[in-house]
C-alpha positions as CSV (number, residue, x, y, z in Angstrom):
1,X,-14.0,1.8,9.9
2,X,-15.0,4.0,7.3
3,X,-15.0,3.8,3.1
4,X,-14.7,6.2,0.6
5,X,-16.0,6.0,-3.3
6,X,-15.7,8.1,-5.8
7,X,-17.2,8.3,-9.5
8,X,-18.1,10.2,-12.3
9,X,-20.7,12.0,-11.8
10,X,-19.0,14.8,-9.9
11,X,-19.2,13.1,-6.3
12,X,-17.7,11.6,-3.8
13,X,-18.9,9.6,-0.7
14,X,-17.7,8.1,2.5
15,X,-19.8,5.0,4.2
16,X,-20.3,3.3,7.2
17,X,-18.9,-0.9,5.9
18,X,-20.3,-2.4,9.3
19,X,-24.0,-1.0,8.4
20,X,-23.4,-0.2,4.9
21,X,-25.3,3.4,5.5
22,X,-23.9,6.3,3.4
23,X,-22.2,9.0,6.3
24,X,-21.6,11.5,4.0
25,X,-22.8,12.5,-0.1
26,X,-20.0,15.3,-1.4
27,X,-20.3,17.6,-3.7
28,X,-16.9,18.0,-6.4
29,X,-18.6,20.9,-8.4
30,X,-19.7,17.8,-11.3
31,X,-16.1,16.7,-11.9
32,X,-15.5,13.4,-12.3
33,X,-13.1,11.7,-9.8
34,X,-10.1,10.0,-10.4
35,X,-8.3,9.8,-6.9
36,X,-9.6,9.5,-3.7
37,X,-8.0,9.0,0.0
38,X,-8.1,10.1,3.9
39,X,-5.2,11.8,5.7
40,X,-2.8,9.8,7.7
41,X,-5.1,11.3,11.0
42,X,-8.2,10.3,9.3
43,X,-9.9,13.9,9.9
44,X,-10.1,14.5,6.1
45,X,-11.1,12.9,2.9
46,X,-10.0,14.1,0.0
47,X,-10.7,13.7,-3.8
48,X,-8.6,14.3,-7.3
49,X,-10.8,15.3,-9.9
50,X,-10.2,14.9,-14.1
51,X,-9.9,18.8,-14.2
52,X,-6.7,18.8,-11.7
53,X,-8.7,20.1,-8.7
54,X,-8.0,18.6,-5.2
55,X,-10.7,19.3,-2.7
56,X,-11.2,18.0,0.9
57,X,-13.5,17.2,3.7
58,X,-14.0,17.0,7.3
59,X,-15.1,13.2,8.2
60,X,-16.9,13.6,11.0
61,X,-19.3,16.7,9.5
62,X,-18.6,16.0,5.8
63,X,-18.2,20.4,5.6
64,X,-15.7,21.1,2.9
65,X,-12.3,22.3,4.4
66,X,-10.6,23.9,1.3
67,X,-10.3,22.9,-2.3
68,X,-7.4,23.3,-4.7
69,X,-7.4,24.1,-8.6
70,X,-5.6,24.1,-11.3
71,X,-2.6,21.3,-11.0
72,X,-2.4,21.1,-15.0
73,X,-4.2,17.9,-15.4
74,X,-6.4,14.5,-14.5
75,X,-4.9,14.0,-10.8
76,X,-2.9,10.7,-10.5
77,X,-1.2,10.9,-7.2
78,X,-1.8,13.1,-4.3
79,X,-0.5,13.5,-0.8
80,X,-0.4,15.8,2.1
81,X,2.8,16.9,4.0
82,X,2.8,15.6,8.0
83,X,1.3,18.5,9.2
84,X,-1.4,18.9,6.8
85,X,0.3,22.0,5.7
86,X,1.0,21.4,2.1
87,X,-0.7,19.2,-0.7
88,X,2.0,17.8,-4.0
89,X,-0.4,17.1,-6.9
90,X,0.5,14.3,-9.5
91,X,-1.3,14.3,-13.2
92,X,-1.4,12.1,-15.8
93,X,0.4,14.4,-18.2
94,X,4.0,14.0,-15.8
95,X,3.1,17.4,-13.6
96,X,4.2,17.6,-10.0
97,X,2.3,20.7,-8.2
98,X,2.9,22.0,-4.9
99,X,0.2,23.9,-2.8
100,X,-0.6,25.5,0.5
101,X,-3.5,23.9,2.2
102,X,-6.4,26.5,2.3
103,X,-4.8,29.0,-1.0
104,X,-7.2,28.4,-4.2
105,X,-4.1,27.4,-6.5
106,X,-0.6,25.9,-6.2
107,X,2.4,27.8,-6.0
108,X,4.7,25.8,-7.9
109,X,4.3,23.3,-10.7
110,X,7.1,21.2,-12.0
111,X,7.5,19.1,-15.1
112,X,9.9,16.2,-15.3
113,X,8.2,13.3,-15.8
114,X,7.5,11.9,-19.6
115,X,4.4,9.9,-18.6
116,X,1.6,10.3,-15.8
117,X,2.9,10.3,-12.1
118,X,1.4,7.4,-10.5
119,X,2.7,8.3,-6.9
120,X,4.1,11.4,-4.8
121,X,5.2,11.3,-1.2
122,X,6.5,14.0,1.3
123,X,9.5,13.3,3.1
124,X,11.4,15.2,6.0
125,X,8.8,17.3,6.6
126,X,7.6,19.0,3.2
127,X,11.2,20.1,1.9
128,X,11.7,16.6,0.0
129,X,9.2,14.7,-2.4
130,X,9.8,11.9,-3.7
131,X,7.7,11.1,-7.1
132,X,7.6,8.0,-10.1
133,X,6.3,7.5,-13.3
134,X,5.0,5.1,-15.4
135,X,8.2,5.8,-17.8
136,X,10.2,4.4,-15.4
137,X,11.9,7.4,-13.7
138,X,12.1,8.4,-9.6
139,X,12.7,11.8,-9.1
140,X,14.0,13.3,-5.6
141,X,12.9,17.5,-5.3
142,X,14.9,19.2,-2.3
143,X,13.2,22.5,-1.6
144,X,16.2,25.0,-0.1
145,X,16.3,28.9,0.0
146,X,18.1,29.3,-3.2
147,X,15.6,26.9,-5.3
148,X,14.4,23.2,-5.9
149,X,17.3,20.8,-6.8
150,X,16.4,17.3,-8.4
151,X,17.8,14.1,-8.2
152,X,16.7,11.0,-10.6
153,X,16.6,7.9,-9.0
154,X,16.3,5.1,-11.7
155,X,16.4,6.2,-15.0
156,X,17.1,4.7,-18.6
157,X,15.2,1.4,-19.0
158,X,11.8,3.3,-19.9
159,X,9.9,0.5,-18.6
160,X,6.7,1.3,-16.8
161,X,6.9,1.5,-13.1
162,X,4.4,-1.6,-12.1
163,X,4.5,-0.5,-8.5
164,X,6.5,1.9,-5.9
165,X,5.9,2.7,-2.6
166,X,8.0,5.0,0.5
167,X,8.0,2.6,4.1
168,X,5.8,4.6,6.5
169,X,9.7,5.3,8.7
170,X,10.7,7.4,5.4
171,X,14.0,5.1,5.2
172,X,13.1,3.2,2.5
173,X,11.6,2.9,-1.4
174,X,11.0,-0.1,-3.0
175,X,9.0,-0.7,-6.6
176,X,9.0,-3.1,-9.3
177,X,9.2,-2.3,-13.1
178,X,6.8,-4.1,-15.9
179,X,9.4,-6.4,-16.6
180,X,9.7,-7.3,-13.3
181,X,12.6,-5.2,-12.7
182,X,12.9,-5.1,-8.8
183,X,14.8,-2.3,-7.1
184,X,15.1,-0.6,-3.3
185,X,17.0,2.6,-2.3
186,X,17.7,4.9,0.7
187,X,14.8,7.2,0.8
188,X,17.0,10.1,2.1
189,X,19.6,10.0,-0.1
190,X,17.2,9.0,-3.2
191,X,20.1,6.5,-4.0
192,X,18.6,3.0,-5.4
193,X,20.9,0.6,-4.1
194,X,20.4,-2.5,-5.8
195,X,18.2,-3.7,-9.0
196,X,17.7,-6.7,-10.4
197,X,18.5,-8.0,-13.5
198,X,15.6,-7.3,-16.1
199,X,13.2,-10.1,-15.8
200,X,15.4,-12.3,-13.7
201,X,13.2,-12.5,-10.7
202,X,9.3,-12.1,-11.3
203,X,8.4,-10.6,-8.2
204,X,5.3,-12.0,-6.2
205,X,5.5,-10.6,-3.0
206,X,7.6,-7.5,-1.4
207,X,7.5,-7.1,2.7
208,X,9.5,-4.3,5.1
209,X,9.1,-4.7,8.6
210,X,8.1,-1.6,11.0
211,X,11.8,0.2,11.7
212,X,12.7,-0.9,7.8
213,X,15.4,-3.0,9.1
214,X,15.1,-5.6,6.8
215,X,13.5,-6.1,3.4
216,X,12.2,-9.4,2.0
217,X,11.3,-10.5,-1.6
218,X,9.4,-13.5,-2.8
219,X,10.4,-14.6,-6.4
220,X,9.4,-17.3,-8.4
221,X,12.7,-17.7,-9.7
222,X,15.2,-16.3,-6.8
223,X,12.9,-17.9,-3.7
224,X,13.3,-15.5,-0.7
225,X,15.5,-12.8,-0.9
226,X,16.3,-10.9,2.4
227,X,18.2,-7.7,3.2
228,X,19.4,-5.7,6.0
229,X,19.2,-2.5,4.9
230,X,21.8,-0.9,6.7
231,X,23.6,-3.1,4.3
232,X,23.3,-3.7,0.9
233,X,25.5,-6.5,0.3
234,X,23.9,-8.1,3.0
235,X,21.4,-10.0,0.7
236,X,20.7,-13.8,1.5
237,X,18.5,-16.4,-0.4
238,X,16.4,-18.8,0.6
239,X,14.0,-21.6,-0.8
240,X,10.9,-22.5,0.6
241,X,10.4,-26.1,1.2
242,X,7.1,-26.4,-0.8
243,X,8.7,-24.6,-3.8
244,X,7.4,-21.0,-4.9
245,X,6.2,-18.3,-2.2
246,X,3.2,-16.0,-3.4
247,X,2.9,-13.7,-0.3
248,X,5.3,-12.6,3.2
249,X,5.1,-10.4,6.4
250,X,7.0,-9.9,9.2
251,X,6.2,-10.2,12.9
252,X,5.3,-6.9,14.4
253,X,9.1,-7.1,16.2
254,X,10.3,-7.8,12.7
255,X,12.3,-11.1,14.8
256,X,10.1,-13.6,12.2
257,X,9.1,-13.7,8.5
258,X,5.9,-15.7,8.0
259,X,5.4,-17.1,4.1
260,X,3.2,-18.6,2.0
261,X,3.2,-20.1,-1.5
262,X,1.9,-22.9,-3.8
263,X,1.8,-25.8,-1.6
264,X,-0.5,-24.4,1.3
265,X,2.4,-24.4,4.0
266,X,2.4,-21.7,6.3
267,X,6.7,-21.5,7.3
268,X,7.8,-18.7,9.7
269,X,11.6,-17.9,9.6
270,X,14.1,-16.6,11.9
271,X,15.2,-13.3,10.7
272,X,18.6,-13.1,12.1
273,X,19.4,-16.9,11.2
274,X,17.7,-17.0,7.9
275,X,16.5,-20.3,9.4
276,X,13.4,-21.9,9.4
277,X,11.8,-21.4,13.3
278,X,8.1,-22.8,12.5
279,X,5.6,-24.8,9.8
280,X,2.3,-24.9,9.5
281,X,1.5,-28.2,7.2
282,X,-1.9,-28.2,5.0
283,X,-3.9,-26.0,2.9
284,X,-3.3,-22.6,4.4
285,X,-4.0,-19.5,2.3
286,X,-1.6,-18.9,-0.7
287,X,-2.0,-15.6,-2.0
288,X,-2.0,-13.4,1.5
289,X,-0.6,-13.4,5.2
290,X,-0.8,-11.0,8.0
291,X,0.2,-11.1,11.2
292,X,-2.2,-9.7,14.2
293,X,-0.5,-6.4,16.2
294,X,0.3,-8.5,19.3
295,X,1.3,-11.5,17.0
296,X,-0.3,-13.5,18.3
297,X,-2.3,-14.3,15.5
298,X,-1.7,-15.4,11.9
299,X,-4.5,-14.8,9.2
300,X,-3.9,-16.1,5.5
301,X,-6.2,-16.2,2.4
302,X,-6.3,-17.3,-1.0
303,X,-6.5,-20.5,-3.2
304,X,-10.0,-21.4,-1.2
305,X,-13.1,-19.4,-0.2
306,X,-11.8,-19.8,3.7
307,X,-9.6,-17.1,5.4
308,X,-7.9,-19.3,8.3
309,X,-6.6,-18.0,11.4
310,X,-3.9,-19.6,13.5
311,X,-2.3,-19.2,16.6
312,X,1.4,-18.3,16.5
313,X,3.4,-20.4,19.5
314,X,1.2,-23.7,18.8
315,X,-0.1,-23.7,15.0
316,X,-3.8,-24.5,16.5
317,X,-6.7,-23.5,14.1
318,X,-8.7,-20.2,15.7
319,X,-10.8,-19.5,13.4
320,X,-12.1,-20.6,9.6
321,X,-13.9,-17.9,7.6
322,X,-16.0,-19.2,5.3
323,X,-16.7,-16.8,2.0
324,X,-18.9,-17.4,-1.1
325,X,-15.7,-17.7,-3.5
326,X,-11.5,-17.6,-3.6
327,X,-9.7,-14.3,-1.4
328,X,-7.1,-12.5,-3.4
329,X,-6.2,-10.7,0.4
330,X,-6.6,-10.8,3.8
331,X,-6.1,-8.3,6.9
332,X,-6.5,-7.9,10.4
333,X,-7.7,-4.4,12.0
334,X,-5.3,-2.9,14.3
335,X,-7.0,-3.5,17.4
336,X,-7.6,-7.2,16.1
337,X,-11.6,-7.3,16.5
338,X,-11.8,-7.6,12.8
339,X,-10.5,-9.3,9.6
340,X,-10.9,-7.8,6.6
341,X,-11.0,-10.6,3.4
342,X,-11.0,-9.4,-0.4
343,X,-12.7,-12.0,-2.8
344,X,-12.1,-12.5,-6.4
345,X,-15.3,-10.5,-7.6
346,X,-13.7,-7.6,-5.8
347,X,-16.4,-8.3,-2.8
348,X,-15.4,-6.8,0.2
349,X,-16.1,-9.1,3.4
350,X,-15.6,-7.9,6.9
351,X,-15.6,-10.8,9.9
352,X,-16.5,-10.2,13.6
353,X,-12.9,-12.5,14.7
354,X,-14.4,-12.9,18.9
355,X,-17.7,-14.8,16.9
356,X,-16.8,-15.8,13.2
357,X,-19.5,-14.1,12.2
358,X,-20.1,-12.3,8.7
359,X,-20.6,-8.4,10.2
360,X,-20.7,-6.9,6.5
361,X,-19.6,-7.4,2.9
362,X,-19.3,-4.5,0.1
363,X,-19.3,-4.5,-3.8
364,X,-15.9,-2.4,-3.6
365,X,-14.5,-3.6,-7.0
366,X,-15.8,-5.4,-9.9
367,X,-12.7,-7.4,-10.5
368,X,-10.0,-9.4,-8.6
369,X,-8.3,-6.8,-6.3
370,X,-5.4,-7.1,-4.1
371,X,-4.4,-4.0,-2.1
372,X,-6.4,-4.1,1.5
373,X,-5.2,-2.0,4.4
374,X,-6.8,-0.6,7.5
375,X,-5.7,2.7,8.9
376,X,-4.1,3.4,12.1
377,X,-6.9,4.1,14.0
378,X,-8.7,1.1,12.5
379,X,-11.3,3.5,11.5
380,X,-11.3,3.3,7.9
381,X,-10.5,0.4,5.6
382,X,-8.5,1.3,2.4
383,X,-8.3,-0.4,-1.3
């Protein structure tokens, strides 16, 4: 696994988290940074810079690969098309840009968005990106021969956009507004098709399994909401024996929803029933659950300094991870060898899962964090 970092003194770096040893220092020309990630293949790392520049690296040699200037602005969002082709720029003054990996400057700049763009994504290739904004608006852009047509999503309740996000299939966006404004669409169409009431649900937890077939919601007020997404209408609700549920994921067949919530119960549901299939009774993790790739495994984390681990078909403790306070979030890597545990001081903590054993921990954050993913290689750990 590797980290990236970025700060204000016009670098960047990527480290080693098993040995802590710094891979590689790089060099943004003395910008500060405000936006830093890897590409989906991991080969580069890439950094947004206060003065709108985009530049990337190689990760094995840490040798600069291109850079990028001039997107109009502090960059907010960034992402690269599929085949590393194209890079769309976001800014904090509402600018979309659009440039050709390896050309010194973008080749088209749009303007829609009142407030900064706090997320872009490529879709169908690189002729659709989908972008939001903290006013509240999702635009679609089609790029076609005769021009760019655009197509706004949700629009009109100039609320701040608290989160958004595009499932990795490209099928499906989901987000939730600062007023806890829920709402999921049809990626390809850029049609929402259904949002909540202002305020009515109070969102603590949003899960999609792998195919997006099904969507599931955990509200304090609603309890679990799940939708087949070919269907709309299709929405049930459910309430969770122990009361509220704080975090959910699916199994990696997307058959089984695992939850978690106030009381400590870890319940596992049948998706195509709605039914409850499984319990897990006392003081389990309440803030975070993950299933391992093969499923076999169930991590959870949160309301104590332990990360437990169960098994699946029998419920039987596997493992107890002790930290030195609360976990906010908990993770397994994809080839299972590792769990990755967020505490509330923002400590990163990576455990060895075959021994138990502490392999390293990392001052990521200096505050309560709760976004923790590994990337598909397992190579890198993301926050």
């Amino acid at each position: 696994a590797l980290l990236g970092s970025s700060g204000y003194r016009g670098n960047a770096r990527i480290w080693d988290p098993v040995t802590g040893a710094l891979v590689h220092e790089l060099d943004v020309d003395g910008e500060s940074v405000s936006k830093v990630g890897f590409s989906r293949d991991g080969k580069w790392f890439l950094a947004g810079t206060y003065g709108g520049d985009v530049v990337a690296w190689d990760v094995e040699t840490g040798g600069r690969v291109w850079k990028i200037a001039g997107a109009g602005g502090k960059v907010s969002a960034m992402a690269l098309s599929s085949d590393r082709r194209k890079v769309v720029v976001g800014t904090v003054v509402g600018g979309i840009s659009l440039a050709k990996v390896g050309e010194p400057a973008p080749f088209n700049q749009l303007y829609s968005h009142k407030k900064a763009v706090d997320d872009v994504h490529f879709r169908e290739g690189a002729r659709v990106i989908q972008s939001s904004g903290l006013e509240g608006k999702i635009i679609t852009w089609t790029f076609q021969k005769t021009g760019i047509s655009s197509t706004v999503s949700l629009q009109g309740s100039e609320e701040q956009l608290r989160t958004f996000s595009l499932h990795d299939s490209g099928r499906v966006f989901v987000g939730v507004s600062g007023q806890d404004t829920f709402f999921w669409g049809d990626a390809k169409s850029g049609e929402v098709q259904w949002v909540s009431p202002r305020g009515d649900l109070d969102v603590l937890g949003i899960a999609t399994d792998s195919t997006a077939t099904h969507l599931a919601v955990a509200s304090l007020t609603r309890g679990i909401m799940l939708w087949d997404l070919s269907n709309p209408a299709s929405r049930t609700e459910k309430t969770a024996p122990g009361g509220a549920v704080y975090a959910l994921d699916f199994s990696p067949d997307g058959s089984e929803l695992a939850s978690v919530g106030l009381d400590g119960d870890l319940v596992f549901w049948n998706v195509s029933t709605g039914k409850i299939s499984g319990r897990v009774e006392g003081q389990m993790g309440h803030d975070s659950v993950d299933y391992s790739a093969d499923g076999r495994l169930i991590a959870t984390g949160g309301g104590s300094a332990t990360t437990k681990i169960v098994e699946r078909s029998t419920g039987a403790m596997v493992r107890e991870l002790e930290g030195a306070e609360s976990t906010t979030t908990v993770r397994f890597s994809p080839d299972g060898k590792v769990i990755a545990s967020f505490e509330n001081s923002g400590r990163l903590v990576l455990w060895d899962l075959n021994t138990g054993q502490e392999l390293r921990s990392i001052a990521a954050h200096e505050s309560k964090t709760w976004t923790l993913s590994f990337g598909a290689s397992g190579r890198k750990v993301i926050t």
